[in-house]
Steps between C-alpha positions, in 0.01 A plus 500: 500500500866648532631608876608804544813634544650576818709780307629679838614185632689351217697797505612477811572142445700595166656743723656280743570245242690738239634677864405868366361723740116565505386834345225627716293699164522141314366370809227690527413525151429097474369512875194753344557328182357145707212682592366616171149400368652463158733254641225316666324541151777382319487794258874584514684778743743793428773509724603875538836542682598826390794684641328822481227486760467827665194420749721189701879453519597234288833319424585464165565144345813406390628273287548254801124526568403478203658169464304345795220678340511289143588188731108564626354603195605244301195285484267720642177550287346731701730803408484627183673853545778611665591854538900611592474834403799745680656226661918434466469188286800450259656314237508188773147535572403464147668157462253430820204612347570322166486162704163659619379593096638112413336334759187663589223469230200747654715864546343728254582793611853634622657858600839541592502869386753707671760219641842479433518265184746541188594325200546184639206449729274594155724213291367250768134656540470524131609126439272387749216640342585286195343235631261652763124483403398625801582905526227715318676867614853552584614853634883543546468883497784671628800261487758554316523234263679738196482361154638171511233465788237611234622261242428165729154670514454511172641190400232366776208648282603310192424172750247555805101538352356494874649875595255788438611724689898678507650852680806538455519870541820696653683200438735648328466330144683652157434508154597152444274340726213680393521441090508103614195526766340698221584213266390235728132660594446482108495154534370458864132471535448480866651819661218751539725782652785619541736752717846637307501819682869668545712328254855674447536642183793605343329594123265722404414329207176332654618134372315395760176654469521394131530137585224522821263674163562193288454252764192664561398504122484082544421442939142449496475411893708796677247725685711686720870682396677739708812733356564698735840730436561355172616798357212491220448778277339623193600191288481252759141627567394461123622121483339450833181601317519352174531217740182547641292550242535164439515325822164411632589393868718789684286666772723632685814735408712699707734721302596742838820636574586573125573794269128507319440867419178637367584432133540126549185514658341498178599139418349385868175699385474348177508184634210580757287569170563163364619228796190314670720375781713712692321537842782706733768712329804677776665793329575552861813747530522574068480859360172520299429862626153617381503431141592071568208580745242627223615251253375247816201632584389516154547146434363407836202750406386416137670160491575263748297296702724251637751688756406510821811634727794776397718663674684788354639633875844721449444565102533883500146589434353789583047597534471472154595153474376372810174661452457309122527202662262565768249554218589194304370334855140635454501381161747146552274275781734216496819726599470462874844562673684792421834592668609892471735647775784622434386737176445881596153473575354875495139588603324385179655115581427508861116602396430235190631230768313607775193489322603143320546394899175686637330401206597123594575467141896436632501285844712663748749122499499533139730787472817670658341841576224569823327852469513789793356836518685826670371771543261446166762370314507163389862289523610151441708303767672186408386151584724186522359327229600403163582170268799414725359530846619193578795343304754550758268448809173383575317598853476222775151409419627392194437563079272750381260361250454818325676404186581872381641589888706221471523437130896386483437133383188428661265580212509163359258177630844386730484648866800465742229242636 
């Protein structure tokens, strides 16, 4: 039977002998850490030592700690995630926690979203993952890692078949990058989702979206894709859905932030009528107005019987548009989250999704929206809930489960656990 780990106290050890300072949130991390049942049950722990704790004070780790921190993780096989989110990690730090992906062979799952990494810290992280067989999701969200940055990432997909997971959104990527990630995931058969959210563009010729449509003509494991301020218009949407009427393993897409307006709306409810797939859609902050909403509910109405979350919040629509998609609801059973605020919601909206709510044919978590009455009237007040609840922070009891609340890459099987 294997020993445990004394976690707390080889990093005070490490401490003295590498003669770094202790970090009292480390500390206490692996002190709670040493306590856990699923320690004692040798089931694997997540070590979260985020920077961006608001309930208890916390000192960030830096590079230095993170060193001693790698020096105890090394060979442990108890931890299998590690979580660094909003902490001042840099370029150094990365050639520390490439020792870590190198030499440690049960880390699955590793966040350093938010730190201070560029192009060179990626070069090493990428490399390392080369050879690592270990790491099933990867999220470097947030660092600035530019294009060459993106390009060691890609050239890491042509090689690693254990990653399944990848964000790499606001990391500043360009055109370049993302023509060779598309060209690698067209070959790669293990990543089930993935985060390009924010690139900089300097085209608007859509050369990317054209490529991310072709890759997704021939990627036949990719569940999850998020472009998020991509720029994508009326063409890019058609090749997107050409795409997808052949593609038989996308559930999840998340075209928000964009300039969709009601008339490429028609391609996205075409494909409703046809794909068998597609289980969450974000036109999040588009401009569909009412007619992209009818040509929706419609397909959602008559056709569809796969989708099960939208969210069309900020789109410009008015009653009329809202209201045809509250309709499509009582018709559509398997459409169970639906995200409106934002939109001009008059007196007929606030009605048709009271009565969806009262009705309990929409469940009050399921939507953005929570019904009020004054004086007779009926209004809507907003709710904090939507498909990114929690991609840039997660409460202290930990994930949500609720796949649509917290749908940013955690729809497929792998968990941050």
């Amino acid at each position: 039977m294997s020993v445990l780990p004394d976690l707390h106290q080889q990093y005070l050890q490490a401490c003295q002998n590498l003669s770094q300072p202790e970090n009292p949130s480390i500390a206490h991390v692996l002190q709670e850490a040493d306590k856990s049942d699923n320690m004692k049950q040798i089931k694997g722990i997540t070590l979260k030592i985020a920077g961006n704790n608001h309930l208890v004070p916390v000192q960030r780790v830096t590079d230095e700690d993170l060193q001693v921190l790698a020096f105890v993780l090394n060979n442990s096989i108890f931890v299998t995630g590690l979580d660094l989110r909003y902490n001042v990690l840099t370029d150094v730090g990365a050639k520390h926690m490439t020792t870590l992906l190198q030499e440690n062979s049960t880390l699955q799952y590793l966040n350093l979203m938010f730190n201070d990494i560029g192009t060179s810290g990626a070069e090493l992280i990428a490399k390392a993952l080369h050879r690592n067989e270990a790491l099933v999701y990867l999220r470097m969200t947030g660092n600035k890692i530019g294009n060459q940055g993106g390009m060691y990432f890609a050239s890491m997909l042509q090689i690693n078949s254990t990653l399944e997971k990848l964000d790499l959104g606001d990391c500043d990527l360009g055109t370049q990058c993302l023509i060779a990630i598309a060209t690698a995931l067209t070959q790669n058969k293990s990543v089930k989702a993935i985060n390009l959210n924010r690139p900089l563009l300097y085209s608007q010729e859509e050369e990317t979206t054209v490529h991310i449509a072709s890759m997704l003509k021939n990627n036949s494991s990719l569940v999850e894709l998020h472009l998020c301020k991509h720029e994508i218009k009326s063409f890019g949407v058609e090749r997107l859905c050409e795409a997808l009427y052949e593609n038989c393993s996308l559930r999840y897409l998340d075209l928000s932030c964009n300039k969709i307006t009601r008339d490429d709306v028609k391609f996205l409810g075409e494909l409703l009528k046809r794909n068998q797939t597609l289980e969450i859609l974000d036109l999040n902050s588009n401009r569909i107005e009412d007619d992209g909403a009818i040509y929706l509910s419609e397909a959602l109405a008559l056709h569809n019987r796969t989708l099960q979350a939208l969210s069309v919040v900020s789109n410009n629509i008015s009653g009329k548009g809202l209201v045809a998609l509250s309709q499509a609801m009582k018709t559509n059973m398997e459409l169970s989250y639906i995200y409106i605020w934002g939109n001009k919601l008059d007196d007929a909206t606030c009605m048709a999704f009271s009565e969806l709510i009262q009705t309990g044919r929409l469940k009050p978590d399921c939507t953005d929206v929570e019904p009020y009455e004054v004086d007779g009237h009926v209004y809507l007040a907003e709710l904090s809930h939507g498909l990114k609840k929690h991609y840039y922070w997660t409460p202290s009891y930990g994930e949500v489960m609720n796949k649509a609340a917290n749908a940013s890459l955690a729809v497929g099987a792998v968990s941050e656990y």
